[in-house]
N, C-alpha and C positions, 0 to 999 in steps of 0.2 A: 531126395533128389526129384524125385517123381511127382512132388508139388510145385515146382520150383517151374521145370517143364512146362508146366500146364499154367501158372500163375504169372509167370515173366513174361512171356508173350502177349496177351492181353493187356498188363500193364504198360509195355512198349507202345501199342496200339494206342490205349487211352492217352498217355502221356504226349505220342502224337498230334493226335488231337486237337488235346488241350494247348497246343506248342502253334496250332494252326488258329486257335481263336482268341490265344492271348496279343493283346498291343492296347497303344493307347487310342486308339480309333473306336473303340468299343462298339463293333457293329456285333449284329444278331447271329448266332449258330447256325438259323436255316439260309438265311440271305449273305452270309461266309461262304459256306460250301455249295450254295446252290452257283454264285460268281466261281468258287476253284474248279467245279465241273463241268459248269455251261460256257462260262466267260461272259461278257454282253458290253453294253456303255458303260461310261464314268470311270470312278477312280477304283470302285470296291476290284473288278478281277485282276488289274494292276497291282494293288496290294495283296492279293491272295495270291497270286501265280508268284508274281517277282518278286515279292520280299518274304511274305510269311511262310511259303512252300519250302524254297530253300531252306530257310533255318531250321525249319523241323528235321528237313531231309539228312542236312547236316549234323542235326544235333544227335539224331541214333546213328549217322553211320561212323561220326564222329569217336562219339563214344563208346560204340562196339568196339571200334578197332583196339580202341586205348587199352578197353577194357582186356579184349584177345590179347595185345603185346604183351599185359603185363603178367597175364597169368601163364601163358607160354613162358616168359622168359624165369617166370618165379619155380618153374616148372623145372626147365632145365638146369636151373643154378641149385638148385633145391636149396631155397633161401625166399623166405615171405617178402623179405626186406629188398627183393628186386622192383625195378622198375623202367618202364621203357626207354628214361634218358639216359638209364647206368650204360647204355651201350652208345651213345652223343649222337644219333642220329638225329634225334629232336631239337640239339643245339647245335648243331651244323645247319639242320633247316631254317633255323632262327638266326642265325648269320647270314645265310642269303636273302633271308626277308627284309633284314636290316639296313646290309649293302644296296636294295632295291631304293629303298625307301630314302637313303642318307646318296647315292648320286640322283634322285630324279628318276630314276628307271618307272618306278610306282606309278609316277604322272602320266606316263607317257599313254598307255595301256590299264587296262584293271586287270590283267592275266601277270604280267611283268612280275609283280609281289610272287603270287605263288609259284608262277615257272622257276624264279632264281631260288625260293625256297625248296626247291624241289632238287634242282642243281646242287645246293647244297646240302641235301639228301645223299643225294648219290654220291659227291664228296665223301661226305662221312663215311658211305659203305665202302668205298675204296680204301679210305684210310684206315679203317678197321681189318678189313684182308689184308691188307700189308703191312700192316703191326702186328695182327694177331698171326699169322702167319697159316700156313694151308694145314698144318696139323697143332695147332695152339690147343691148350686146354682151355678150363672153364677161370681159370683164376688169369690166366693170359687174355683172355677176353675181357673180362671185368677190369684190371690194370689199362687195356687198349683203348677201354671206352672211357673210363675215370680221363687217361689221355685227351681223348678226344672231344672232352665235355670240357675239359681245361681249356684248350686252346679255342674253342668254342668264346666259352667265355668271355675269354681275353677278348677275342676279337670283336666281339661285342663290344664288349667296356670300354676298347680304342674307338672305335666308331663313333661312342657315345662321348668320348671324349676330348674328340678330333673335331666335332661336327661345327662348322661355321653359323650350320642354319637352326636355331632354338625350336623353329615349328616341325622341321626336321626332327632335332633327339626328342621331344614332345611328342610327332604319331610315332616312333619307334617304341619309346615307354609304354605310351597307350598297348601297340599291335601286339609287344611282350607279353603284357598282362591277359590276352588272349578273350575271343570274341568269336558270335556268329552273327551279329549286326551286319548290315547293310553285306551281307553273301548272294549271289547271285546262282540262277542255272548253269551260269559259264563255271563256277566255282564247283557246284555239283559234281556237274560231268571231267570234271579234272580231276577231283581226288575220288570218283568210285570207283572206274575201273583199276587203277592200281590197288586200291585196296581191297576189290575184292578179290583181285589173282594175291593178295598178302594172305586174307584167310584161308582161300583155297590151297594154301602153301603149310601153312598153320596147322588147321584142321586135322588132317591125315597123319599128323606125328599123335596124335593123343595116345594109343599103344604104346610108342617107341617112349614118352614122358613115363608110362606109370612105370614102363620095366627099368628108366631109368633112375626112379627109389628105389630101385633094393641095390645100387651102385653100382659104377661104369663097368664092372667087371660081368658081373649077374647081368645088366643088360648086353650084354657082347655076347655071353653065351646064352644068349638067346633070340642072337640073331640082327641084335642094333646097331649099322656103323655109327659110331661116335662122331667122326667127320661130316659126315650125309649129315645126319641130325641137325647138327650145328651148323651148318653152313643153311640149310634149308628154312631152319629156324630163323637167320640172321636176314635173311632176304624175304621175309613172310613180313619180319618185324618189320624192316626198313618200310617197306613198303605198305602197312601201313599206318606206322607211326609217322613217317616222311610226307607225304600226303596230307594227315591229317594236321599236324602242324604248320602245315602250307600254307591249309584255308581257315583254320581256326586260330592261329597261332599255338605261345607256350603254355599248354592247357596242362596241369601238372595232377598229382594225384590219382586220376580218375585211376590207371593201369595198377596203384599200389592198393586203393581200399577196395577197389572193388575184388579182387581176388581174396583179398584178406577177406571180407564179410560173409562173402559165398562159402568159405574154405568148410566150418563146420559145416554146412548141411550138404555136401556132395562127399562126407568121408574124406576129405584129402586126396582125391584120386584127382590128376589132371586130366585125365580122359574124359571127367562127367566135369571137368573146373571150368575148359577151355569155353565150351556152348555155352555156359552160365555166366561168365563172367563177360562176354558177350552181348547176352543181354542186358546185365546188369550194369555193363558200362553205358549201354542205353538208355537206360534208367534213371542213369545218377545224372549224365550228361544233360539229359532232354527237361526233368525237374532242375535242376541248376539251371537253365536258362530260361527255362518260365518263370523261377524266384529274381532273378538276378530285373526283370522287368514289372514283377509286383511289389520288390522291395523298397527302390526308391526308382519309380518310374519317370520322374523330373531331371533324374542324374543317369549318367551313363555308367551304372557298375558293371566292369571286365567280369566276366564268365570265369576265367583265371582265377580272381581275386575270390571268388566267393570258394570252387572248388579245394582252394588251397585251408580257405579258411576250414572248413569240414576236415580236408584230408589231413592237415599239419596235425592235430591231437590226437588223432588216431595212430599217426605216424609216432608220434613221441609215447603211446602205450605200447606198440610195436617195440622200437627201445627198450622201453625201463622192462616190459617181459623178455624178451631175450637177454637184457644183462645180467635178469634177475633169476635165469636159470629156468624159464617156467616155459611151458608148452603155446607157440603164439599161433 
């Protein structure tokens, strides 16, 4: 664990970076960062403040969080095989982004998209309190969110199916497939502070996860409400998995492999999973979108599209080892 510490964090740093001097403008290192810190004429501080700053900014805080929901929630369910959408916050966000997009909302405003994605965040937390109910367990929860990822869905799929306008369900596909192109400061300062009162929400149960392995019983007599937990945990997650699909869209994976990768060298303790995975979701987020702009830099490949493609087979050895009876 104690490499990991010391090794993650630098590598978040460099991968920033790298995140701030990759484009296809191919300007120089020192004449990048000398315009992101001085500013001056022409085009270069324009591109370094307005478009490449954000993305970077985005791309760790992004995938911190994902990285944090997923190993919280993998935490609490004590099941590898969780992930931040099992609970539909992510796809309620992605139905208000949609509805944005398919009336014109989108147009109007560049905030519009994520405010109604946000709104339909908070949808989804309502609708999960009152399904899952103020004393629901952990399999009631999981049932509520499968729920709530359904109707999600669906409502997506009518939208996409209803839409008169083709350029319409066209950026709606695109926005699904998930992205931190053309992000702005306004987008920054919209989804950090909700996510950092998510971690700050997070964090502080790391205790209350590990006593929750030895099960709900053994954690109770030692002092865990079950409730508090869960509920604390649910509004940690919403907020910032809610956010972060606002301004990035459906970015999938990041919260399931990154916890699974971490998992051997922190022991299985959530308590050392939660900071690691953390970073790690920074990691994976900030390199996936450096590749996704050296890979076919002529084409626009979705951030989404690439992280799915990593996460899906790791997903599917996740699988065939838990059917298979074996330690995942």
């Amino acid at each position: 664990m104690r490499w990991l510490s010391v090794a993650l964090p630098p590598l978040v740093a460099a991968l920033t970076l790298a995140s701030l001097l990759t484009g296809p403008a191919g300007l120089g290192m020192s004449e990048s960062l000398h315009a992101l810190a001085w500013g001056g004429d022409g085009p270069l501080p324009i591109v370094m403040r307005d478009i490449r700053l954000p993305r970077a900014i985005l791309g760790a805080v992004v995938g911190a969080g994902l990285g944090l929901a997923g190993a919280a929630l993998q935490g609490y369910l004590r099941n590898p095989l969780a992930e931040p959408g099992l609970i539909g916050i992510s796809g309620m966000a992605a139905l208000g982004a949609v509805i944005a997009i398919q009336t014109g909302l989108s147009l109007a405003t560049p905030l519009a998209l994520p405010l109604t994605a946000l709104a339909g965040a908070a949808a989804g937390v309502g609708l999960l309190a009152a399904l899952a109910g103020p004393r629901g367990g952990s399999v009631t929860l999981i049932l509520a969110g499968v729920a709530i990822s359904a109707l999600a869905g669906a409502g997506t799929a009518l939208v996409l199916n209803l839409s008169p306008n083709p350029y319409a369900a066209n950026e709606i596909v695109f926005w699904l497939m998930g992205s931190l192109a053309d992000r702005s400061l306004l987008h920054v300062w919209l989804a950090l502070p909700p996510m950092v009162l998510g971690a700050a929400l997070i964090l502080p149960t790391r205790r209350a996860l590990d006593a929750l392995t030895l099960g709900e019983a053994a954690a109770q007599s030692l002092g865990v409400s079950a409730v508090a937990l869960r509920w604390r945990l649910i509004a940690g997650i919403a907020l910032t998995v809610g956010p972060a699909t606002a301004v990035a869209g459906a970015i999938g994976f990041v919260g399931l492999v990154v916890p699974h990768v971490l998992r051997p060298w922190v022991g299985a303790r959530p308590s050392a999973l939660l900071p690691a995975s953390a970073l790690g979701g920074a990691v994976l987020l900030l390199a996936a979108d450096i590749a996704v702009r050296l890979i076919v830099p002529e084409r626009d490949l979705k951030l989404g599209v690439l992280t799915a493609i990593v996460g899906a087979p790791l997903f599917l050895r996740l699988i065939w080892k838990t059917r298979s009876g074996g330690r995942v």
